[in-house]
C-alpha distance (Angstrom), angle and dihedral (degrees) to the residues before:
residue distance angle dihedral
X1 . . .
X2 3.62 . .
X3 4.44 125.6 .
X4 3.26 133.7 -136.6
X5 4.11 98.4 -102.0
X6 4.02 87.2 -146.1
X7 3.59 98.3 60.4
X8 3.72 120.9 76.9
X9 4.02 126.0 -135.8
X10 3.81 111.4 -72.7
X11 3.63 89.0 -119.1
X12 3.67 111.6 56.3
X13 4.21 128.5 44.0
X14 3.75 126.5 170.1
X15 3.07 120.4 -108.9
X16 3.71 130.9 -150.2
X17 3.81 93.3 -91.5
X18 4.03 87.4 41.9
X19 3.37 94.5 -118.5
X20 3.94 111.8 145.6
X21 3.99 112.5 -113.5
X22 3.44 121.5 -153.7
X23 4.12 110.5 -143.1
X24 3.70 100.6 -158.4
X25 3.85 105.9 -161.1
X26 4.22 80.2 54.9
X27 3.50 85.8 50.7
X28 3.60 111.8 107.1
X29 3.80 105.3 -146.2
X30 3.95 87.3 48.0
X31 3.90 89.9 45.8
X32 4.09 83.2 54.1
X33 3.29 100.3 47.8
X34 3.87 103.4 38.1
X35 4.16 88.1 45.0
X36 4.02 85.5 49.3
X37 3.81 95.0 50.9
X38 4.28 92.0 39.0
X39 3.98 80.9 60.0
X40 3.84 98.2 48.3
X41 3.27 93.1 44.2
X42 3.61 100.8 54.4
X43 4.03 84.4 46.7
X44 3.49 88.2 50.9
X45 3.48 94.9 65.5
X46 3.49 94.0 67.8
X47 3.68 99.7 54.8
X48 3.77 91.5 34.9
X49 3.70 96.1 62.9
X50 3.64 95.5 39.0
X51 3.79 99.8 41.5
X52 3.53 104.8 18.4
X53 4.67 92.0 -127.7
X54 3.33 119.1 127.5
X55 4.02 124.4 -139.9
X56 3.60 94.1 -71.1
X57 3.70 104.3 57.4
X58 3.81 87.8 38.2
X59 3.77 82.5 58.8
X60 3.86 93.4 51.1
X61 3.87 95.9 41.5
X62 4.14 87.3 50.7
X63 3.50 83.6 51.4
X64 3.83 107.3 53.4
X65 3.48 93.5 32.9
X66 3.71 85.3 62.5
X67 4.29 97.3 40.0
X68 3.44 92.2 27.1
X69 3.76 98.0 -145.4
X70 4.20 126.6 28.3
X71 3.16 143.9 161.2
X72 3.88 120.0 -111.1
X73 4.09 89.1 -114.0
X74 3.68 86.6 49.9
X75 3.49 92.6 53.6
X76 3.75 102.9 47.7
X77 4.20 83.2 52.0
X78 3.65 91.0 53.5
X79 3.21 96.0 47.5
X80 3.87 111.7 27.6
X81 3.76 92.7 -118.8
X82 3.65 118.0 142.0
X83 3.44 116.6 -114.9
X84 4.03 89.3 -113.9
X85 4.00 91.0 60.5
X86 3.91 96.4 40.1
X87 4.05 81.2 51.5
X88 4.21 94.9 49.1
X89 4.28 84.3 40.7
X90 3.96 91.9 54.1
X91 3.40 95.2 46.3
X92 3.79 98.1 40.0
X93 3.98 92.5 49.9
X94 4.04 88.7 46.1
X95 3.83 96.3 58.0
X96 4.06 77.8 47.8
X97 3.92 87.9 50.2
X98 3.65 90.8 -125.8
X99 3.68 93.7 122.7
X100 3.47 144.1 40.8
X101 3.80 138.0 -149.7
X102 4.25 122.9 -144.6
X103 3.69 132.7 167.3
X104 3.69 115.3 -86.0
X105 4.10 93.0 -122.9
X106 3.82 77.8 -163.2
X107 3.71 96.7 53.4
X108 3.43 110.4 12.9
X109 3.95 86.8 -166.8
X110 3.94 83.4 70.0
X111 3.56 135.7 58.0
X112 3.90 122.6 -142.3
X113 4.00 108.2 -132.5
X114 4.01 123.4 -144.0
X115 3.37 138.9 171.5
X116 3.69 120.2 -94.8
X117 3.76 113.2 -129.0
X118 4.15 82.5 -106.4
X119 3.77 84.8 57.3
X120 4.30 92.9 44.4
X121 3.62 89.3 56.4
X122 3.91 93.6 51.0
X123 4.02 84.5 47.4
X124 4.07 92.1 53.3
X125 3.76 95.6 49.4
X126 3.51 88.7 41.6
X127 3.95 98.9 57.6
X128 3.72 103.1 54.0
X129 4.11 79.0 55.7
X130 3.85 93.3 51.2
X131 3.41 91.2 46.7
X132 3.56 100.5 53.2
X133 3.61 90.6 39.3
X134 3.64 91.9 60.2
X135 3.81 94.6 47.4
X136 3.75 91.8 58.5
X137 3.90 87.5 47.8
X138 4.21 85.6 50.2
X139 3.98 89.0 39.7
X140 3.92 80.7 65.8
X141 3.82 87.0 75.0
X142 3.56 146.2 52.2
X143 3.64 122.6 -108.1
X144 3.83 89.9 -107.8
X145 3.92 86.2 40.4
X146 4.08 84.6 58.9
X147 3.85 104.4 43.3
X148 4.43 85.0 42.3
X149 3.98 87.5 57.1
X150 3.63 100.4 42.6
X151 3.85 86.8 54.3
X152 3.64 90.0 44.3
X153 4.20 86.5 58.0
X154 3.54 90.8 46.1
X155 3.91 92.4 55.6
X156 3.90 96.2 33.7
X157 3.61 87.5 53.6
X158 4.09 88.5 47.7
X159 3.93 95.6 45.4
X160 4.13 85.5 47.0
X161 3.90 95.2 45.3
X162 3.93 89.7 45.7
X163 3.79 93.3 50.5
X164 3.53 123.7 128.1
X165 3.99 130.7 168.6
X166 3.31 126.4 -125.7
């Protein structure tokens, strides 16, 4: 991918003191984030209105209806949650009976979570509804549009793994 070597970086101009100036909806980090959180919010609203769960228990009901059984700390890795949030979601989706705690035979100090068969049936409606949700986001592009972004992830996610300050 080659730049134009005239233009600057989109987030940074000079000023007329020369101080550096940080624009932050040109900002890349803010432009992930804040496009990340305009596209699970718009999902949200249609398991919010249905189901009454908010992004984080939609998060941890994707999740163990995918794995089946995890622990809590396994769940906030998979899914970048803090533990806090994965906590409130667990709890929240048990009063619902959506989830279920048992015994870690592994660990007994931890207890494996699964979804109830309340909380399977909310996952099976849901996932036709992701899906097709996700398709209309990917209609958005072209083909080469697709395959261009999903390398871009792979390399932003690389690049933000690898990076180390100075």
């Amino acid at each position: 991918m080659s730049k134009d070597p005239d233009s600057q970086p989109l987030q940074t101009l000079t000023s007329k003191d020369d101080r550096m100036v940080l624009k932050l909806n040109q900002f890349l980090p803010y432009r992930l984030v804040h496009l990340a959180e305009t596209v699970s919010r718009s999902f949200s609203q249609i398991y919010a209105d249905q189901y009454g769960i908010g992004i984080p228990e939609w998060r941890l009901i994707a999740t163990l209806g995918e794995h089946e059984a995890m622990t809590a700390r396994d769940i906030g890795t998979a899914t970048s949650m803090h533990k806090t949030k994965v906590s409130r979601a667990v709890t929240a989706l048990e009063a619902r009976g959506f989830v279920m705690r048992e015994k870690n035979p592994e660990d007994l100090r931890e207890q494996v979570l699964k979804l109830t068969p309340e909380g399977s049936a909310v996952y099976s409606e849901l996932v036709p509804k992701a899906l097709a949700y996700s398709k209309e986001l990917e209609d958005a592009l072209t083909e080469e549009q697709e395959k261009a972004l999903s390398e871009i992830f792979e390399r932003l996610h690389k690049a933000a793994s690898n990076f180390r300050p100075d």
